[in-house]
C-alpha positions as CSV (number, residue, x, y, z in Angstrom):
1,X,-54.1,191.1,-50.3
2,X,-54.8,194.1,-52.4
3,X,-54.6,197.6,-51.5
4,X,-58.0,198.9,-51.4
5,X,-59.0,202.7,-52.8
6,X,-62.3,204.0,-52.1
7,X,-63.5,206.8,-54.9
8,X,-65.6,209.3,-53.9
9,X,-67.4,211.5,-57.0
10,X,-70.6,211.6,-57.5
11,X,-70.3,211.2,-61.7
12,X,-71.4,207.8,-62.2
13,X,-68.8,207.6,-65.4
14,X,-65.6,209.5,-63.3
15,X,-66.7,206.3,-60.8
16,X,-66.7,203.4,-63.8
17,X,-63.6,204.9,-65.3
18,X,-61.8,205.2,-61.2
19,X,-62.7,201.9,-61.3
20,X,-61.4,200.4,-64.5
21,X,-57.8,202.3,-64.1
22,X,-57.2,200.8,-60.4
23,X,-58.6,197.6,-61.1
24,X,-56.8,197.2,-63.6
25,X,-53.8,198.0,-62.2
26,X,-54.8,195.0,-59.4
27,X,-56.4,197.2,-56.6
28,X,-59.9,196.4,-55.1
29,X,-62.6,199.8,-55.0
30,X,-65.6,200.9,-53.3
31,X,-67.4,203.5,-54.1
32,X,-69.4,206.6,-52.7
33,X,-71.2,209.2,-54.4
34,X,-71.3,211.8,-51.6
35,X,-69.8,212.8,-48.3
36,X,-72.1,211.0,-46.1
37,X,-71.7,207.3,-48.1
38,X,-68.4,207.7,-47.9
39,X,-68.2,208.4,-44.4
40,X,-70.0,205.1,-44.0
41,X,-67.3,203.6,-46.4
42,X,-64.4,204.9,-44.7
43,X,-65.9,203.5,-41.2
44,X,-67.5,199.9,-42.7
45,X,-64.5,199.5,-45.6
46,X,-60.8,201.0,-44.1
47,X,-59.5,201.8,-47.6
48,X,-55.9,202.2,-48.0
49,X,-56.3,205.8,-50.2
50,X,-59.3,207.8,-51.0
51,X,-59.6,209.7,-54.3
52,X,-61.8,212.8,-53.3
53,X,-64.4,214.9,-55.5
54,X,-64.8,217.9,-53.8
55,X,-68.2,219.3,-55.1
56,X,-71.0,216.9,-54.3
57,X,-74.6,216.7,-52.6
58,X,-74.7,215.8,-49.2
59,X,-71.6,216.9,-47.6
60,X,-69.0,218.5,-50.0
61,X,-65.8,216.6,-50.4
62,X,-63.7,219.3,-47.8
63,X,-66.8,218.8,-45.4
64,X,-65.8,214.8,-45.5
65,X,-62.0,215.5,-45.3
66,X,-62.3,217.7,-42.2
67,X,-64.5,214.6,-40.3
68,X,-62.2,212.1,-41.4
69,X,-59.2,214.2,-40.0
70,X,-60.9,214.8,-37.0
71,X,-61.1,210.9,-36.3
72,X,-57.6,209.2,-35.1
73,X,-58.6,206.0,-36.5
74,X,-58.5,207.6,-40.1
75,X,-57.1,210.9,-40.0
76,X,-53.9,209.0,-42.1
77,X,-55.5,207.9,-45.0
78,X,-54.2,209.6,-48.0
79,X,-56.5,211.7,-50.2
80,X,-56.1,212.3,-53.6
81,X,-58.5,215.0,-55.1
82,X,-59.7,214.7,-58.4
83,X,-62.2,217.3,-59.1
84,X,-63.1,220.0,-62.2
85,X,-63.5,223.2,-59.1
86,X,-61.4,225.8,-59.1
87,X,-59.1,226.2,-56.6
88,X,-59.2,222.4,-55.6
89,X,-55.6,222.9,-54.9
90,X,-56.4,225.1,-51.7
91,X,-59.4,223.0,-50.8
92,X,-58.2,221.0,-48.5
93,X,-54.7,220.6,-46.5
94,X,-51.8,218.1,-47.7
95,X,-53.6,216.5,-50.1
96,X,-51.3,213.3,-52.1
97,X,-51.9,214.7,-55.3
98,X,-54.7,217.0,-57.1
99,X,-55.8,216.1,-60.6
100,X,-58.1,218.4,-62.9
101,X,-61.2,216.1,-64.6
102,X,-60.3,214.6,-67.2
103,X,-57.9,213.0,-65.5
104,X,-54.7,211.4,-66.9
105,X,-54.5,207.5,-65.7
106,X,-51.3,207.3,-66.0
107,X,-50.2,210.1,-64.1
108,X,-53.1,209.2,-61.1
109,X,-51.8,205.6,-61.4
110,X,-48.6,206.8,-60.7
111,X,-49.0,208.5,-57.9
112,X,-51.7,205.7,-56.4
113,X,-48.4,203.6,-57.0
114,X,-45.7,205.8,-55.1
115,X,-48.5,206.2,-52.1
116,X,-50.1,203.0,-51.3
117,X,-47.5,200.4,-53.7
């Protein structure tokens, strides 16, 4: 079974391109395009890794990190921010990885690879 990634931006082509690197790469996605979707996602679709926008309507991308941390069941997934804000480094806590849009596939790949296999 393939690891599954849910992506979290709320760019429709950061989301097409998220989708075309990891499925290429053999991994199934679901997508969100703000906090609140993908707190439905996390709970309806268990992904394996999350890839995190941080600026976003409906519940910012730290908001939805902070719930998901709060809740046992998926306070373990790993999150991997991807995100054009300054200071996304600080934004949230032990993050797997920040990348700066554009974003270089390889290098997310990479990491995606090292986290989840």
């Amino acid at each position: 079974m393939s690891k599954k990634i849910l992506i979290v931006d709320d760019e429709d082509d950061i989301i097409t391109f998220l989708q075309t690197v990891f499925r290429k790469a053999g991994y199934e996605t679901v997508t969100a395009m703000n906090g609140e979707e993908a707190l439905e996602a996390v709970k309806n679709e268990e992904p394996d890794l999350i890839t995190l926008d941080l600026q976003m309507p409906k519940n910012t991308g730290t908001d939805f990190y902070r719930k998901i941390r709060k809740d046992k069941k998926h306070a373990n997934i790993p999150v991997v921010v991807v995100s054009g804000l300054p200071g996304r480094h600080l934004a949230i806590p032990r993050p797997m990885a920040v990348f700066e849009k554009p974003i270089d596939p390889d290098e997310l790949l990479r990491v995606v690879q090292e986290t989840i296999g």
